[in-house]
C-alpha positions as CSV (number, residue, x, y, z in Angstrom):
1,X,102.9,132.8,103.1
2,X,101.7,129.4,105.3
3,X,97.8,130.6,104.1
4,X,98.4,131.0,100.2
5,X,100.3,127.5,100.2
6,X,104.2,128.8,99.7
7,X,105.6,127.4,102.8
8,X,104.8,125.1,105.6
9,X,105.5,125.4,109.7
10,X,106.6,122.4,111.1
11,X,109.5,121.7,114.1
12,X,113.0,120.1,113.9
13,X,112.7,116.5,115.0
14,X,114.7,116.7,117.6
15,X,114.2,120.5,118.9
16,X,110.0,120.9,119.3
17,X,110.9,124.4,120.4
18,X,112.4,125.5,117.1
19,X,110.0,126.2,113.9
20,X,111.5,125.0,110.6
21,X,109.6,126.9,107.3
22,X,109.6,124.5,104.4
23,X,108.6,125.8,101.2
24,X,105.9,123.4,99.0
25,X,106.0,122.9,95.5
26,X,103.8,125.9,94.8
27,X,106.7,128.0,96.6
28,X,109.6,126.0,94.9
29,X,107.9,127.3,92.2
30,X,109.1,130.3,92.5
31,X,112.5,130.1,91.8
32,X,112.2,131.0,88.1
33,X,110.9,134.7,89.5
34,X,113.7,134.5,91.8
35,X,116.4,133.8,89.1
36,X,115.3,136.6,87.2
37,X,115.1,138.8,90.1
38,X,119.1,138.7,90.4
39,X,119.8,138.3,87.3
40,X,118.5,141.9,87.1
41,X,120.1,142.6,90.3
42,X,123.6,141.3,88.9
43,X,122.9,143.9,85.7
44,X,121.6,146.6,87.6
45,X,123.4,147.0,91.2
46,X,126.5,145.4,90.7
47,X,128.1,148.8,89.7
48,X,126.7,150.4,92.7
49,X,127.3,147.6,95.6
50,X,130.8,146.7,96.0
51,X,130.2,143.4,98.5
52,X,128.3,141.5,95.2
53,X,130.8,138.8,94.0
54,X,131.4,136.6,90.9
55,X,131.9,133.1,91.6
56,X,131.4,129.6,89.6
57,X,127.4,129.6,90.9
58,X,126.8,133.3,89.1
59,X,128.3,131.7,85.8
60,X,126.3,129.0,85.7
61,X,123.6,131.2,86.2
62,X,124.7,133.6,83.4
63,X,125.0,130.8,81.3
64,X,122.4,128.1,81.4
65,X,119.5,129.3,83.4
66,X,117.4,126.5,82.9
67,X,120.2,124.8,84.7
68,X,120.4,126.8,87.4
69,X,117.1,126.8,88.5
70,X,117.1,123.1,88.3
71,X,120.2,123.2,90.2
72,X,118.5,125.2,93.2
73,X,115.5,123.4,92.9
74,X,117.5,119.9,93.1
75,X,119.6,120.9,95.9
76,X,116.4,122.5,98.1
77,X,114.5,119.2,97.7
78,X,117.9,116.9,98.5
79,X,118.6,119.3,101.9
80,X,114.6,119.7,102.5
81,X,113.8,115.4,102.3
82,X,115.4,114.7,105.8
83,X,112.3,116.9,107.8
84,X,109.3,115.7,105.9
């Protein structure tokens, strides 16, 4: 994933000996695929998997997608900023 440009290896500042895995924009990119991918999940293995949940996230998701995946995108890059 670090060759085709999805992610990138760097360390914690303040621990060299751990390895943090940052997605770039090209992965971030992704998270429409993602969205869809439980959105299927939700209609399709919900019946069968008793530990998959509702709560206020899944509506949102249910509701406004466009939202949600700005939502996730937003919240990756506000977590993410501190190690670049």
């Amino acid at each position: 994933m670090e060759e085709l440009g999805i992610i990138t290896k760097t360390q914690l500042p303040d621990n060299k000996k751990t390895n943090l895995y940052l997605l770039t924009a090209k992965g971030l990119a992704l998270t429409p695929i993602i969205v869809e991918l439980s959105i299927w999940s939700d209609e399709n293995v919900r019946e069968i998997n008793s530990i998959m949940r509702d709560s206020p996230v899944i509506a949102i998701r249910k509701s406004n997608k466009d939202t949600f995946i700005k939502m996730i995108k937003d919240n990756y890059k506000a977590i993410t900023e501190k190690f670049k």
